[in-house]
C-alpha positions in Angstrom: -6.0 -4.0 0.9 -8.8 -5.1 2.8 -10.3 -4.1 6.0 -13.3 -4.7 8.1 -15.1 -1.2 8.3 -14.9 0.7 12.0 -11.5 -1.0 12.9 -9.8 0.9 15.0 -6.1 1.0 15.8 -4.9 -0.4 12.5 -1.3 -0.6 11.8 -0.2 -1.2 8.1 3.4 -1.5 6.1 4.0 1.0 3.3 7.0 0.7 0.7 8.2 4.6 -0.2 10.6 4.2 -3.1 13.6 6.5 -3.6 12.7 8.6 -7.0 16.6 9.3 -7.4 17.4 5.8 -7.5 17.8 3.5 -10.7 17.3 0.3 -9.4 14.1 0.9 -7.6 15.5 1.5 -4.1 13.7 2.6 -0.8 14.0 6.3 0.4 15.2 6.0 4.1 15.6 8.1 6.8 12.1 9.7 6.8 10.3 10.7 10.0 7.1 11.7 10.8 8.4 15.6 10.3 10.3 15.9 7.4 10.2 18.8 5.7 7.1 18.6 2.9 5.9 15.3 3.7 2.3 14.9 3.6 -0.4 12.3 4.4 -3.8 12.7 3.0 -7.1 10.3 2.7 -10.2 10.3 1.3 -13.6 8.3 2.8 -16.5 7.4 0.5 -18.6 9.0 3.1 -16.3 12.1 3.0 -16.8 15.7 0.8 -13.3 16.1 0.6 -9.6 14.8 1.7 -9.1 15.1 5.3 -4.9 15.9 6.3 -3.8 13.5 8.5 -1.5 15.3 11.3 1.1 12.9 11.3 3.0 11.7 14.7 6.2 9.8 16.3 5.1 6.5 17.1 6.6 3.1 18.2 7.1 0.2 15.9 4.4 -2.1 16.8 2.2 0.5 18.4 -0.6 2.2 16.9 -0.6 5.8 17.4 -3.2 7.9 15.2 -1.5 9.4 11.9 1.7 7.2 13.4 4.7 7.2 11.1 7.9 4.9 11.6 11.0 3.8 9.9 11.4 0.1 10.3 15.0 -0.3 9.8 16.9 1.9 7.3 19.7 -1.0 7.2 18.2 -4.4 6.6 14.7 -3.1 5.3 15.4 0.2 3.5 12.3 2.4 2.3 9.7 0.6 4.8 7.4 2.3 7.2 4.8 1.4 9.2 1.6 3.9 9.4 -1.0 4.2 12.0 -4.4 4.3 10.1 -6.5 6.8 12.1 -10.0 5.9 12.6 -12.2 8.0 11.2 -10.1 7.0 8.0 -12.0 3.4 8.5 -15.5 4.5 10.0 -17.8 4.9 6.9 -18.7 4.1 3.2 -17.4 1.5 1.4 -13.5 2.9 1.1 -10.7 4.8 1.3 -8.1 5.9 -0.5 -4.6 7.8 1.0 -1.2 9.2 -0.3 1.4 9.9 1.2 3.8 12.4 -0.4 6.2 15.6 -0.8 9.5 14.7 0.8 12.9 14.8 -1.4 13.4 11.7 -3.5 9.9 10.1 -2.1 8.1 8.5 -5.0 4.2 9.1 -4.1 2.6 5.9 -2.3 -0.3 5.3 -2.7 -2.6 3.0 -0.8 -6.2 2.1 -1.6 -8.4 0.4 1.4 -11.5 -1.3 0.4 -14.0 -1.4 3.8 -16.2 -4.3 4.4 -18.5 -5.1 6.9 -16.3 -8.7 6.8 -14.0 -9.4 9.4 -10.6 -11.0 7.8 -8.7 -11.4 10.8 -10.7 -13.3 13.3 -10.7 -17.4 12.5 -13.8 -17.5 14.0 -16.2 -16.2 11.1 -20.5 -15.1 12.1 -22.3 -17.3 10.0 -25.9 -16.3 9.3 -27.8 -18.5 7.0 -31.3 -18.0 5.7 -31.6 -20.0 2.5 -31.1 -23.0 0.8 -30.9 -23.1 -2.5 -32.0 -20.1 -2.8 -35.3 -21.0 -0.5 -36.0 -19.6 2.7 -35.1 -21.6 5.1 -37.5 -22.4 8.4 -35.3 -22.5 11.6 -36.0 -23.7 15.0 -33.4 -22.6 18.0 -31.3 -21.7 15.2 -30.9 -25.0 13.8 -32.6 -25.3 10.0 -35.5 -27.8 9.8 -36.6 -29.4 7.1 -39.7 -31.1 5.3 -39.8 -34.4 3.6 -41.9 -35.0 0.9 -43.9 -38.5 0.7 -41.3 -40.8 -0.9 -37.2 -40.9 -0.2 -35.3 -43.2 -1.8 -31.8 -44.5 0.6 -29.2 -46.8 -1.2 -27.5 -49.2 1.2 -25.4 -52.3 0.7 -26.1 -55.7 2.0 -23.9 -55.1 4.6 -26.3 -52.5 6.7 -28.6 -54.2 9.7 -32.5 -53.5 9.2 -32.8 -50.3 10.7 -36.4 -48.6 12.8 -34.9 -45.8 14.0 -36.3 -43.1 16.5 -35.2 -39.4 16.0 -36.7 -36.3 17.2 -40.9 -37.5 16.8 -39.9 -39.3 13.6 -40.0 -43.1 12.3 -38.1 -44.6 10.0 -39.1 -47.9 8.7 -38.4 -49.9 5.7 -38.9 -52.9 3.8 -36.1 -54.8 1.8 -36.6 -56.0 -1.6 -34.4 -59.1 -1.1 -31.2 -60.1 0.9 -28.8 -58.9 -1.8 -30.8 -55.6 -2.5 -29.4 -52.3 -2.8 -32.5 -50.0 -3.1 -34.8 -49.5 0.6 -38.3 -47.6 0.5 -38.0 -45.2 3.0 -41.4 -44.7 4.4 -41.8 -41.4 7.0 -44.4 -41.4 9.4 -45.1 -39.1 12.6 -44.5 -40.4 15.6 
């Protein structure tokens, strides 16, 4: 999984499978105390594995180290998890497991922290080259330079066009009255 590095409050879904079972059931009935289970993580910025001291919590609520059943009857063997933050703070990831009750088969989950936000629609953009070019920018809008000669295809259809934009002119001469080619001749204004 993916998520944006120094989240905070992050709720996730976790699948714990039933070891005894043969058909790849889920273990239910598990709560944040039962006896042997254990959560553990390790940060890329970390020494070592930190325990997580796991807690009650509220579906739908983050709580720190937050552990929940979601229902035992129509969704057997999921639980939701309350990430805690310092899980999410630094390097680059983060891996956890979760572990030690009867008939729980080890989950493991593996967290890979960017500095991208994946949940938000509306994304930073922050561009500084074309083409692999830096680009020059004025108020944050890219300018550019033309070079003496641009060529513009246009039908017969299109009106002679002079047209005034920001200090420059645009002027050109047609060939003939069925031509498709214009010179394009830029000149400061």
């Amino acid at each position: 999984m993916k998520i944006k590095r120094g989240s905070t409050s992050v709720r996730r879904l976790i699948f714990i499978a039933d070891s005894s079972s043969t058909t790849g059931a889920g273990l239910t009935g598990l709560v944040y105390n039962t006896a042997s289970l254990v959560w553990y993580y390790f940060a890329g910025d970390l020494s070592n594995e930190v325990q997580v001291t796991m807690a009650a919590a509220t579906l739908g609520t983050w709580t720190s180290g937050g552990f929940v059943e979601i229902d035992a009857s129509n969704m057997p063997g999921w639980y939701e998890i309350g990430i805690p933050n310092a899980a999410l703070d630094g390097g680059i990831e983060c891996a956890m497991q979760l572990r030690g009750a009867a008939n729980m088969v080890p989950v493991n989950v593996y967290i890979e922290l960017d500095a991208f936000d994946y949940q938000t629609a509306t994304q930073p953009v922050n561009v500084t080259q074309f083409g692999g070019t830096n680009g020059t920018f004025s108020g944050g809008v890219p300018t550019a330079a033309l070079d003496s000669a641009v060529r513009v295809k246009l039908d017969a259809t299109q009106p002679d066009c002079n047209v005034l934009r920001t200090g420059v002119e645009y002027q050109h001469t047609q060939n003939s009255s069925t031509a498709t080619t214009v010179n394009v001749t830029i000149q400061e204004a």
